[in-house]
N, C-alpha and C positions, 0 to 999 in steps of 0.2 A: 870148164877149166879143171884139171887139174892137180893134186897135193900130194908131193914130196917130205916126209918128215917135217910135219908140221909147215911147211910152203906150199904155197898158190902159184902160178902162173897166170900173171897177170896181162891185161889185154895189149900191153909191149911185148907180152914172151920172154919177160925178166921174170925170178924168180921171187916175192915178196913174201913175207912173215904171214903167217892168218892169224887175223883179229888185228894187224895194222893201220886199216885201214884210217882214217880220221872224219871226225864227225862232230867235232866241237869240244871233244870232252877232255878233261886232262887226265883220269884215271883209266878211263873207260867206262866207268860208272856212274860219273856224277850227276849225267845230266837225263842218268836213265829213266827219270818220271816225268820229262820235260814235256808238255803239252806244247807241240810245235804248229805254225802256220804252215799250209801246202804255200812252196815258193811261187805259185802261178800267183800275180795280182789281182785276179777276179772271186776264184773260191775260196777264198776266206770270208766274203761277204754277203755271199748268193742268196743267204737266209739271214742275215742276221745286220743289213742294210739299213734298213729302218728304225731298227733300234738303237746303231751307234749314231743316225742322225736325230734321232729325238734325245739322248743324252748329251751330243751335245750342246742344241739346241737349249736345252734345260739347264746346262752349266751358261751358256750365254748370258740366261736370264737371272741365274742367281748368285752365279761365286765371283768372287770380287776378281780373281788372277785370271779367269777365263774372258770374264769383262775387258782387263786392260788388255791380254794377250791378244782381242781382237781390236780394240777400238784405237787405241794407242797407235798401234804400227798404220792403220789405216786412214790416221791423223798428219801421217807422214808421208804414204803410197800417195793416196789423193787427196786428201785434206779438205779444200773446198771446190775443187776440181782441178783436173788436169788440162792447160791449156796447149793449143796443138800452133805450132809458128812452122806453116808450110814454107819451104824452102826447097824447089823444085832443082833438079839434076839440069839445068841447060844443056849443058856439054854433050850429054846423054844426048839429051831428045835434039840434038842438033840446032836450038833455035838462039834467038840473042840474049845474052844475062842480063841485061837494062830492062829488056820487056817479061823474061820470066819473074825476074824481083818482085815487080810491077804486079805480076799473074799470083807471083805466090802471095802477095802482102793481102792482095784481095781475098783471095780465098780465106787466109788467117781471119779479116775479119768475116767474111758470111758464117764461117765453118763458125763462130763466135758465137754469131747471133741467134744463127740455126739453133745452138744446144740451147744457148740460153732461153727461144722460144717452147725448146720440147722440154724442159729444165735436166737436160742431161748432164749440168754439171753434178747436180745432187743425186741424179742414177747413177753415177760413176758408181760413188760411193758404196752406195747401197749391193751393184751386183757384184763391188767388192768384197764386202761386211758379207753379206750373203753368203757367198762363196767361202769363206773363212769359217764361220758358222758348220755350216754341215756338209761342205763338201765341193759342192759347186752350184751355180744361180745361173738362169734362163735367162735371155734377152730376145725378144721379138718383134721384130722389125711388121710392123702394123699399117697395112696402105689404107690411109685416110683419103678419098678422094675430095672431101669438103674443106680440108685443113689447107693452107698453104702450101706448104712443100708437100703434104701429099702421104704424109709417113711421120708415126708415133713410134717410140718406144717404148717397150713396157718392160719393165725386172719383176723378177718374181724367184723365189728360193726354189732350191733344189727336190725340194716333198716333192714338189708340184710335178716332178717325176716319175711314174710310175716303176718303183724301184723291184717288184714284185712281179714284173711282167717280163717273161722268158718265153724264148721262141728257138727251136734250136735252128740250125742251118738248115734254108731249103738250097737245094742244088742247081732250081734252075734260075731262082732271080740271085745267087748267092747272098743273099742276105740273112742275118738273124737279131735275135733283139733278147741282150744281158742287159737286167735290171732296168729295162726301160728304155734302153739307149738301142738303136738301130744301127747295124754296122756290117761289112763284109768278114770274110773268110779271115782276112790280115789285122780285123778289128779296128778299119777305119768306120770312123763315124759320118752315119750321114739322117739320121734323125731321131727324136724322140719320141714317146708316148706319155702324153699328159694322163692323168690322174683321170678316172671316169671315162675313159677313151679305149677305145682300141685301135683306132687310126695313130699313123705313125705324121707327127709331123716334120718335113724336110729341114733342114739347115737351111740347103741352098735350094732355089727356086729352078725350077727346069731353063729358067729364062738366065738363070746364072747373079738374079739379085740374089742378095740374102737374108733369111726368112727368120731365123732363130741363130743364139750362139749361146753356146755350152761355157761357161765360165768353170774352168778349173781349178780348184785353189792347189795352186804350185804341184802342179803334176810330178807323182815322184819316180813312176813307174810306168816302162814303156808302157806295156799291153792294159796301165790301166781304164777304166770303162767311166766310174765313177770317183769323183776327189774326197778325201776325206776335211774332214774341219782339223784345223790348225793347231786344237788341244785334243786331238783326238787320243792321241798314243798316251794322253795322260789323264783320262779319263777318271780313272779309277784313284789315282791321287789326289787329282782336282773334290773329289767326290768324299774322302775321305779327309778335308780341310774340315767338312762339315763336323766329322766327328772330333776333328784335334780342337775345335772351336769349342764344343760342347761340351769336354773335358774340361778344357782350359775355364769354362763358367762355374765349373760343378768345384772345383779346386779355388778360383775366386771367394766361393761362399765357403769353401769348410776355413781359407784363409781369415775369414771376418770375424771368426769363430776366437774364446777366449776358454780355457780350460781352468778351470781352479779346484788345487787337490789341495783335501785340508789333510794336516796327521795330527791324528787323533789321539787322545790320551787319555783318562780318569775322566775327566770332564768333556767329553766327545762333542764337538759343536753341531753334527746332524743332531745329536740328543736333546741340546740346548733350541734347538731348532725346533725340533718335535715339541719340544716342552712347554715352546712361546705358543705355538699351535694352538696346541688344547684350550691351555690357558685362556686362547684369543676368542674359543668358540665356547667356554664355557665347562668344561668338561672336570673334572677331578682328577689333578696333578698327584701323581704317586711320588712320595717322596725317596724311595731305595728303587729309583730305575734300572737296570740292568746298563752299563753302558756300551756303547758299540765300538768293539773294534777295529783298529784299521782295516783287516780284511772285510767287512761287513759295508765300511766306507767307500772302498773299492766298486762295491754292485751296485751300492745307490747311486752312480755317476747322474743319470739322469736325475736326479732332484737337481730344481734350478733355485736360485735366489732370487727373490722376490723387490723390487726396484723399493730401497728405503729400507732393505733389513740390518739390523744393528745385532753382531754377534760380537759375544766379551771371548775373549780366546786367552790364556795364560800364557807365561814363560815357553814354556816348553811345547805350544802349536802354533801353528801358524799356517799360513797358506803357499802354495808355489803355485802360481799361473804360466801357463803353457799357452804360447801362440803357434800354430800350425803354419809355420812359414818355411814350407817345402818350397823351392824357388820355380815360380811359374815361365821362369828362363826357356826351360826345356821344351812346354808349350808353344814359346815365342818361335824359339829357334823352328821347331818342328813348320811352322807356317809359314817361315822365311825360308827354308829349304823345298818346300811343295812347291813356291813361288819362281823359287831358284830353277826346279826342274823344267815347270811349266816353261818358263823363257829359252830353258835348251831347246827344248821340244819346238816352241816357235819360231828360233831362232835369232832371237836377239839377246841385246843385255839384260843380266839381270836386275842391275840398278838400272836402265831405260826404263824397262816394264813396271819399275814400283813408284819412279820417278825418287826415293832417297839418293842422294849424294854424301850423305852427311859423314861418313866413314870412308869414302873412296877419295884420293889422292887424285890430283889434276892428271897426271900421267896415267894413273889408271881408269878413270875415266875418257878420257882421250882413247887410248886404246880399245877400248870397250864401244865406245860410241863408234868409231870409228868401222869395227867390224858390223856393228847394229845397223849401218846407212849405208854399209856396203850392199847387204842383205837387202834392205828395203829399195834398194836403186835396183836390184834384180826382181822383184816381183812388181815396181814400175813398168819394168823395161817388158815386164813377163804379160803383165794388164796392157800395155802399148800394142803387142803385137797381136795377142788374143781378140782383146776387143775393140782397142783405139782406133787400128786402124781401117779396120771390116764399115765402122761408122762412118770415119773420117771416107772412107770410096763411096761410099751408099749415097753420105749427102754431096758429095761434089760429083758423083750423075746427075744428081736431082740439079743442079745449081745450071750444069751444061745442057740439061734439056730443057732450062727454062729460059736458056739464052743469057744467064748472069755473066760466064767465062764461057772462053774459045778452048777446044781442043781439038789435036793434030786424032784425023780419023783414026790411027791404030792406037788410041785410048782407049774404042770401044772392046776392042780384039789382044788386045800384046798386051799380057799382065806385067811386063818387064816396062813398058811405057808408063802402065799406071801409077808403079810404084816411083818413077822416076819423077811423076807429077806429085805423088803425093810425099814424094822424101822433105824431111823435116826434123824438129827439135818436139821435143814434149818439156813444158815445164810446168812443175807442180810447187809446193810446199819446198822451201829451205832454209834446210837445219839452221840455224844460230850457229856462233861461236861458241866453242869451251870457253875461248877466253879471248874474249872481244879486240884486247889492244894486240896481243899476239894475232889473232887472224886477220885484224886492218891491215896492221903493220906488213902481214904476207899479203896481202892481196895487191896491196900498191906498189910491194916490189914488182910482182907478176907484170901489175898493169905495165909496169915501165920498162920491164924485160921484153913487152909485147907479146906475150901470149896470154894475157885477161882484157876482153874490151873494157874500158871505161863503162860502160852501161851496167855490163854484169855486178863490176864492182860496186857500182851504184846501189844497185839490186839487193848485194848482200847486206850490205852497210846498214840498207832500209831496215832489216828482219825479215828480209823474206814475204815469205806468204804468197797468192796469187798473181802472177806477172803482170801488171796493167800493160794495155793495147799498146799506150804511148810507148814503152819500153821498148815492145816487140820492136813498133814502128823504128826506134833510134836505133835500136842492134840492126837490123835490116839493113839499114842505110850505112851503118859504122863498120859491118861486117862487111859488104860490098866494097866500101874504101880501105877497107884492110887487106882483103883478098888481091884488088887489082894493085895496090902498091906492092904487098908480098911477092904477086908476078913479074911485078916490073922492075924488080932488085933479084928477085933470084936467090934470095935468103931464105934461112929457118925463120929469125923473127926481123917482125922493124917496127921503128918507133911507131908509134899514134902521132 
């Protein structure tokens, strides 16, 4: 291109200013020492992988905000597991809603029993936490042929990755392998390499089971390869609590501290001091001491007084004590702000995260909570589709090759069939009310508007927590009688 009296010809063939350009900065200079990331999502990490997941592994284990930002939200995502209430598409697969109900209610419970045998409710959790932690957690799908159903699951964290293992692209299998992860030319994934290995293991089984799954904690970027931990981007603040901590101890004790300045006169009390001394040890009191002046008072700061000393002081001295009460506010604050950041960074509130309410206003906590569960029903919905239901198909093959349920042959072939067998509800953990007679009060209008079953409301009223079977069983049947009345009126809502 180009330059006309200080103009460029730009790649329109307009003429633009040189040095116009923009780049972030508002002077042009400001952000000239700026140590920037390359925008690709992979090289930034290539070398230095392993060390953002051992810190934040390390914050996991020690700082209190890294603690809650991981345990807390996952208290809510899965809690003590996520329960799966199959509700099969009839209409889809063209069969009768009275026998799919039927098909789905069964599977709710095997799919039940199945976790509960392998204890998959408490893996949820775990390749949840995991994943949070440093980035993303392994799941492998394990054929047991001595076991029952045939198949284990096992979690296990992200290390166990081999995050140092690079391969670049060969041309004839298109394959290569970033930080461990095996993948084509477009960066889809199709397996890993464990730790101590050089073999690559698959996802998916050439048979089309699946073998392994990549848990990614909230994937934030297409092309990325590896997830970072949930405190990641605040690393170095998380890190530095340590220090605002240790100040704050070190300012504790000089606060404990008690200063006492005498002034001094003719009769100097360090002198009267010295004097009792000697005296005490025996020595020959000189009667025309020199006395000490205030400046001389000044340097001896460090003489202490001795617990029981009895000084006579005149008119004219006396003492002033000084307490060192600089206000440790600022310390305060500094830890409630790290705290404050850390819950941007993870996304939720930041009264959630500390669990205080004690200065937040009903309205503002409302709001707040309100954005925090919107969040946490997206990385539900995010855990549902990653790994819920990859599970949820594995063991309902398992359940049809053993003859427990019937399916139409193109379950085995048409993944559009599958899904319509496996379409359903997930329910976990729910929230409470802000304020219990406000949220009855709403709920039982709902119920009587007819758009809340009776059962749900039930549900909330309880506190939540785990959906027991019976529940499901009643929405089943209550949702069925609601659906076919809805049909048979031809309305938005209708009574229960």
């Amino acid at each position: 291109m180009g330059n006309n009296n200080g103009y460029k010809v730009g790649s329109s063939g307009l003429f633009i200013p040189i040095g116009a350009s923009y780049d972030g900065s508002k002077t042009g200079s400001d952000l000239r020492n700026w140590k920037t990331h390359s925008p690709n999502a992979i090289d930034p990490f290539l070398e230095t992988y392993g060390t953002l997941s051992s810190r934040n592994a390390t914050l996991a284990n020690t700082t209190a905000v890294a603690i809650a930002a991981i345990e807390k939200p996952a208290s809510y995502v899965i809690g003590d597991g996520l329960f799966f209430w199959c509700q099969p598409d009839a209409e889809f697969l063209e069969l009768p809603e009275e026998s799919m109900v039927a098909w789905g209610d069964k599977v709710t419970s095997l799919l039940d029993y199945a976790k509960l045998s392998l204890n998959w409710y408490e893996k949820q959790r775990l390749a949840f936490t995991e994943a949070e932690i440093t980035g993303d957690s392994i799941i492998q799908f394990v054929r047991d042929k001595d076991s029952f159903l045939g198949l284990d699951l096992v979690v296990s964290g992200g290390y166990t990755i081999d995050w140092a293992k690079n391969k670049p692209l060969d041309s004839k299998t298109n394959r290569q392998i970033i930080m461990g992860i095996e993948c084509d030319n477009l960066l889809r994934r199709t397996g890993f390499v464990p730790v101590g290995s050089d073999d690559v293991l698959p996802f998916v089984l050439s048979n089309g089971n699946q073998n392994a799954i990549q848990v990614f904690w909230r994937k934030k970027r297409a092309d990325s390869i590896r997830g970072m931990g949930c405190v990641a981007a605040g690393i170095a603040m998380a890190k530095n609590v340590d220090s605002v901590w240790a100040a704050t101890l070190e300012r504790m004790i000089m606060e404990s501290l008690i200063f006492a300045v005498g002034k001094a006169s003719s009769t100097d009390i360090l002198n009267q001091l010295r004097l009792q001394a000697e005296a005490a040890a025996g020595n020959t009191v000189q009667k025309n001491v020199q006395t000490t002046t205030a400046a001389s008072s000044v340097e001896t700061k460090g003489n202490g007084f001795v617990p029981g000393t009895t000084v006579q002081i005149k008119n004219e001295e006396n003492f002033d004590f000084t307490k060192l009460e600089t206000p440790s506010n600022n310390f305060k604050n500094a830890i409630q702000e790290a705290g404050n950041n850390i819950a941007m960074i993870r996304g939720v509130g930041t009264h959630f995260l500390s669990g205080d309410y004690t200065a937040v206003s009903f309205t503002g906590a409302s709001a707040e909570n309100l954005g925090t569960y919107r969040m946490l029903d997206l990385e539900r919905a995010d855990f549902y589709r990653k790994v819920e239901y990859k599970v949820n198909f594995e063991l309902v093959k398992r359940f049809a090759k053993m003859g427990m349920i019937d399916v139409i042959p193109a379950f085995w072939t048409n993944p559009f069939v599958q899904q319509a067998y496996l379409k359903g509800t997930v329910l976990g953990p729910i929230p409470g009310y802000i304020n219990p007679l406000v949220g009855v009060k709403a709920d039982r209008m709902r119920e009587e508007d007819g758009v809340m079953l009776k059962s749900t409301r039930i549900l909330r009223d309880s506190g939540g927590g785990r959906v027991p079977k019976s529940h499901i069983m009643n929405w089943s049947k209550e949702l069925t009688a609601f659906n076919k009345a809805k049909s048979e009126s031809n309305v938005e809502g209708v009574e229960e």
